[in-house]
BALO-518050 format. One line per 10 residues: number of its first residue (from 1); their letters; for each residue x, y, z of N, C-alpha, C. Coordinates in pm, 1 decimal. Atoms other than C-alpha are relative to their C-alpha. Layout:
// residues N
NUM) a) X Y Z X Y Z X Y Z; ...
// end
This chain:
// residues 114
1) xxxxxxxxxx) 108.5 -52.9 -80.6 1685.9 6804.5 6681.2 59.7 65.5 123.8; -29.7 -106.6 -128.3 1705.6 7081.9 6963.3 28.5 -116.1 142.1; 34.0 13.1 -133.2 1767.6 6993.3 7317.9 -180.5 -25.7 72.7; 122.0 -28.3 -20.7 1386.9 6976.6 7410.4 -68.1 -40.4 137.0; 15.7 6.4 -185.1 1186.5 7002.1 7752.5 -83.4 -158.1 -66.0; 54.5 178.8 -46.6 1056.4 6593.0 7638.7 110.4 -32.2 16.3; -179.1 51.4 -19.7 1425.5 6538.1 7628.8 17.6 -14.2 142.7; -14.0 -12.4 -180.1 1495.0 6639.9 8007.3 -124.2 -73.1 29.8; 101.3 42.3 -30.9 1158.5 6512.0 8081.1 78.6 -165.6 -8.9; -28.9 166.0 32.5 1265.3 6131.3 7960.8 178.4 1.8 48.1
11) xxxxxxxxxx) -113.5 15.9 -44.6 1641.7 6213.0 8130.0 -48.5 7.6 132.3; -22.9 28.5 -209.1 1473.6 6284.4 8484.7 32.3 166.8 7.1; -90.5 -157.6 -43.0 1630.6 6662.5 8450.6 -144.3 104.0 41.6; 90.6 -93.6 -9.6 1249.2 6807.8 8450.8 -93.9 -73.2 32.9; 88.1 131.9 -42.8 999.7 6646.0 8667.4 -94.4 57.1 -73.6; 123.9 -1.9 117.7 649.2 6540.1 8511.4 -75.6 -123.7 83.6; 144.6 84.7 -52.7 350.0 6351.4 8687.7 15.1 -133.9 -145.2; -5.1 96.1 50.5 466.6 6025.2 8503.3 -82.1 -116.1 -39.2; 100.9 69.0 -49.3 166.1 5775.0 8455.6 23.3 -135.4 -81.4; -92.1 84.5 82.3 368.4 5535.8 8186.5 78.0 1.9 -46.5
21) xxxxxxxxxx) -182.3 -0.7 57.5 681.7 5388.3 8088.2 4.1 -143.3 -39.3; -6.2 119.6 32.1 800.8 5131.5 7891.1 135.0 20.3 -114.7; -166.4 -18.5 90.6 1134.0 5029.5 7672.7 0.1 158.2 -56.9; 45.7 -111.2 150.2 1011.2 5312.6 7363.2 -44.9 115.6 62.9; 143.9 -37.9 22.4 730.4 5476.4 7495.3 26.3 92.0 196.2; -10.3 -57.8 -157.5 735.6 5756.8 7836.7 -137.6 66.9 -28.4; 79.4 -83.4 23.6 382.9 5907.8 7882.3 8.8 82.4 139.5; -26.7 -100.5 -105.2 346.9 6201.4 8160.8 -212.6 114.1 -15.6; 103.9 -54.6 -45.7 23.0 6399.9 8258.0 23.0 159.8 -37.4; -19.4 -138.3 35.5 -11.4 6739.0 8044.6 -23.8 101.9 80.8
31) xxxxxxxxxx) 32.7 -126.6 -74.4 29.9 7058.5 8272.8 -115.6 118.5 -77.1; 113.6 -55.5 44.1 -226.5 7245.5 8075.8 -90.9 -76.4 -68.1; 95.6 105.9 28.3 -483.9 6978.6 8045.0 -102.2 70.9 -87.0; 125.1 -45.2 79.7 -756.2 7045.5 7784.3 -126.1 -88.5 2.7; 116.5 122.7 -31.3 -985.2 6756.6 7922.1 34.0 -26.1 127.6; -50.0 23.2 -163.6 -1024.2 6614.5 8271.5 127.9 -100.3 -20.1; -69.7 54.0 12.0 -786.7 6354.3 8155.8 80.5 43.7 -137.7; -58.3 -9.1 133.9 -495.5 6475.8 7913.0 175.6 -50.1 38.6; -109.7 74.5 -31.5 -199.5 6250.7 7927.6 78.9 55.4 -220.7; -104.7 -26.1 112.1 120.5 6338.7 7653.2 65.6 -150.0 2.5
41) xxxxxxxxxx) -78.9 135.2 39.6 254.8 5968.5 7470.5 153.7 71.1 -50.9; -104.5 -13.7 37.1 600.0 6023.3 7373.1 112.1 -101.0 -61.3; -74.2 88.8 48.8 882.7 5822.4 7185.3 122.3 36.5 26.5; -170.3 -19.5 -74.9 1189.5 5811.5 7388.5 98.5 -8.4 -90.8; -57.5 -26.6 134.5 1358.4 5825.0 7031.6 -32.7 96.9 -58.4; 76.5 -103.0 74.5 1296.6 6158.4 6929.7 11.6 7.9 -145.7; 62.4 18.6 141.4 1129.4 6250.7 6610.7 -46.9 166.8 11.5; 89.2 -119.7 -45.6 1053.5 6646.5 6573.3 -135.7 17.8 -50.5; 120.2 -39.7 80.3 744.8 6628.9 6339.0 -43.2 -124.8 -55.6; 40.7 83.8 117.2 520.7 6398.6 6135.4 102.4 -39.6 -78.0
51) xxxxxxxxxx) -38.6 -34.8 91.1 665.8 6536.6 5881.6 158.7 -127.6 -49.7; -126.5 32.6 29.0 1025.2 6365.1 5950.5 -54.5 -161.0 29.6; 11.7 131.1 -8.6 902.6 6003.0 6020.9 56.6 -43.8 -129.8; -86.4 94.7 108.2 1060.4 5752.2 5803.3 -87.7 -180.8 1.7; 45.2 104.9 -86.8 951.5 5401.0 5759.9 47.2 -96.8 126.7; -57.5 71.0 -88.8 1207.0 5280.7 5954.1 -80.1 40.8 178.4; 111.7 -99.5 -159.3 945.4 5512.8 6265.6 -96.9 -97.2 9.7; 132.0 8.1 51.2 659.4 5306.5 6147.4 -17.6 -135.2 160.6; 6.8 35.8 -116.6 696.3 5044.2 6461.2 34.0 67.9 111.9; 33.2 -71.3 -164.3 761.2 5281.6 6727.9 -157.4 77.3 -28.1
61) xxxxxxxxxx) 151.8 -103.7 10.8 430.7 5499.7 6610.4 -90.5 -69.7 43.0; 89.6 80.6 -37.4 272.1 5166.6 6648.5 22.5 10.2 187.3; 5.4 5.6 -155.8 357.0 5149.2 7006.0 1.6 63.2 50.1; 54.2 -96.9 -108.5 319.6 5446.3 7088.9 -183.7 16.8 -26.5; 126.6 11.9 -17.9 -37.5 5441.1 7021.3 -81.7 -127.3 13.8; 23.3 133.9 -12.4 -69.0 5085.0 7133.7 12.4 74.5 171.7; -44.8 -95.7 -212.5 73.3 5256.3 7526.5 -102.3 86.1 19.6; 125.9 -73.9 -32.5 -225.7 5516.2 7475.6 -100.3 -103.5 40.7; 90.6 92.0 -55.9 -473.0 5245.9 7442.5 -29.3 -57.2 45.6; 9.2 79.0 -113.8 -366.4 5051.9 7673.6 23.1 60.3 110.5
71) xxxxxxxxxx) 13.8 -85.6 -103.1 -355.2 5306.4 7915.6 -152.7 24.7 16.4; 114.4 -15.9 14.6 -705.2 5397.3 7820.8 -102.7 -101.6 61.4; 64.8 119.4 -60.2 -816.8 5058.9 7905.7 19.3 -4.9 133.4; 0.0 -13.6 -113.2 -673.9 5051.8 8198.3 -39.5 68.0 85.4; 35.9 -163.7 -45.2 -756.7 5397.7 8323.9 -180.8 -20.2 -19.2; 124.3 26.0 -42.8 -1142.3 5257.7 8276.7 -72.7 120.8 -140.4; 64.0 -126.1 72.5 -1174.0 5551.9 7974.4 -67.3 -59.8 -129.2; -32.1 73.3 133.5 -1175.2 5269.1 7694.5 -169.1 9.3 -21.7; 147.3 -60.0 20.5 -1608.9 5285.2 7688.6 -61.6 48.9 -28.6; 109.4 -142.0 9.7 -1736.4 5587.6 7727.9 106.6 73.8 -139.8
81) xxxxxxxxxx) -38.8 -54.7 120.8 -1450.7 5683.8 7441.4 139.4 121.6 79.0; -113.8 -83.7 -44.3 -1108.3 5919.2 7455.6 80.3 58.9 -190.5; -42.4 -49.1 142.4 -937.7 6129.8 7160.1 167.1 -27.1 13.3; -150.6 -24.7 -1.3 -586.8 6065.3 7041.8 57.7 140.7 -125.3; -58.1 -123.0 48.4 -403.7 6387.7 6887.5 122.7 -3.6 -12.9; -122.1 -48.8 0.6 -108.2 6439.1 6713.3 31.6 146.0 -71.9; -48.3 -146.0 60.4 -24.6 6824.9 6593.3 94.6 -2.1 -68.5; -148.0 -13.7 89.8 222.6 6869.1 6313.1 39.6 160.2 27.4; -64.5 -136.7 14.7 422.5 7206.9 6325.7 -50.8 117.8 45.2; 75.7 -106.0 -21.2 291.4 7563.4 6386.6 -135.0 -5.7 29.8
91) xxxxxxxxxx) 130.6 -8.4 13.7 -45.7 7572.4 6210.3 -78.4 -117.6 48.1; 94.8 78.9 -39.8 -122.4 7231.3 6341.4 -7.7 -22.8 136.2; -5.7 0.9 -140.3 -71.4 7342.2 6695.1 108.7 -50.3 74.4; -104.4 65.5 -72.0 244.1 7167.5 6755.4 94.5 151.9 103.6; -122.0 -141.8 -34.0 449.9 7364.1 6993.5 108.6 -52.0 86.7; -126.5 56.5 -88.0 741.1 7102.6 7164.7 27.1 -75.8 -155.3; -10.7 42.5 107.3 908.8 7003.5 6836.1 93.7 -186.1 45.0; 12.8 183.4 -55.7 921.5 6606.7 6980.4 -143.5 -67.5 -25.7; 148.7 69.3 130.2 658.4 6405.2 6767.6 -99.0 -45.5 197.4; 89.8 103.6 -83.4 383.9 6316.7 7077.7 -137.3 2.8 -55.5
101) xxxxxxxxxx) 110.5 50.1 -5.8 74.9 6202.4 7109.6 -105.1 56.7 100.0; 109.2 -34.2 -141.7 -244.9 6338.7 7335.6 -80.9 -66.0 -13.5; 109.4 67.8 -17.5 -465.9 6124.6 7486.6 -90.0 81.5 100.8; 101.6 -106.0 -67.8 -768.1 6337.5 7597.2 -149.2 -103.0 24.4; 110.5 99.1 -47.2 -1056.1 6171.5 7796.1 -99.3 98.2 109.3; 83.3 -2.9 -180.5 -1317.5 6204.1 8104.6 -134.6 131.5 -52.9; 133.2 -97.5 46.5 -1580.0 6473.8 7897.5 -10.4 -57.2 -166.9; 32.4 40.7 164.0 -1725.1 6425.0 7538.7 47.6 153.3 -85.9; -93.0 -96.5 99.8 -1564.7 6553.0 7252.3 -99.4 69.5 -96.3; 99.6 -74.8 108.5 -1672.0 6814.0 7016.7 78.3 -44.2 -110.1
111) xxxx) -53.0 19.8 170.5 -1586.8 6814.0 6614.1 -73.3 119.5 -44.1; -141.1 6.5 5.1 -1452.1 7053.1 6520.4 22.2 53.2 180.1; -67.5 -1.6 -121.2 -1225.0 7103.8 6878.9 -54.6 126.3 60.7; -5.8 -102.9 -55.7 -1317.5 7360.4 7055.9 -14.2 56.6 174.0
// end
């Protein structure tokens, strides 16, 4: 896998409005937010895609969407409801090839996204 700006991001080399951290798991506050609240989960073990998970991935995936929800809770969003998002590749919107996670909150969601 490339060099990638979550890479520097989880070295410190590229700052990022940080809002969790833990052994696995760095989340950071998305600069082009698509909700009032859009926080990026990440796995300080990179992974570029779905696609490449393995099972040996299958406990960090858990904790990284165990760090969303418990952010969620905390953050007071866990109630009223919050979307988690992961994008595979191109067509599925991915565009930092480092597997994350979006946790999008603070307005109600449409289906389909728009």
């Amino acid at each position: 896998m490339s060099d990638t700006l979550f890479a520097k991001i989880i070295r410190r080399e590229i700052p990022a409005d940080i809002v969790y951290e833990d052994e696995s798991v760095l989340a950071f506050r998305d600069i082009h937010p698509q909700a009032p609240v859009h926080v990026l989960f990440i796995p300080k073990t990179p992974v570029a895609t779905l696609n490449d998970l393995t099972e040996a991935d299958a406990p960090g995936i858990g904790r990284l969407v165990l760090a969303a929800t418990h952010f969620a809770k905390a953050e007071g969003l866990a109630e009223d409801g919050y979307r988690l998002v992961i994008n595979c590749n191109r067509d599925g919107g991915q565009t930092v090839y480092h597997l994350h996670l979006h946790l999008l909150a603070g307005r109600a969601m449409q289906w389909p996204p728009g």
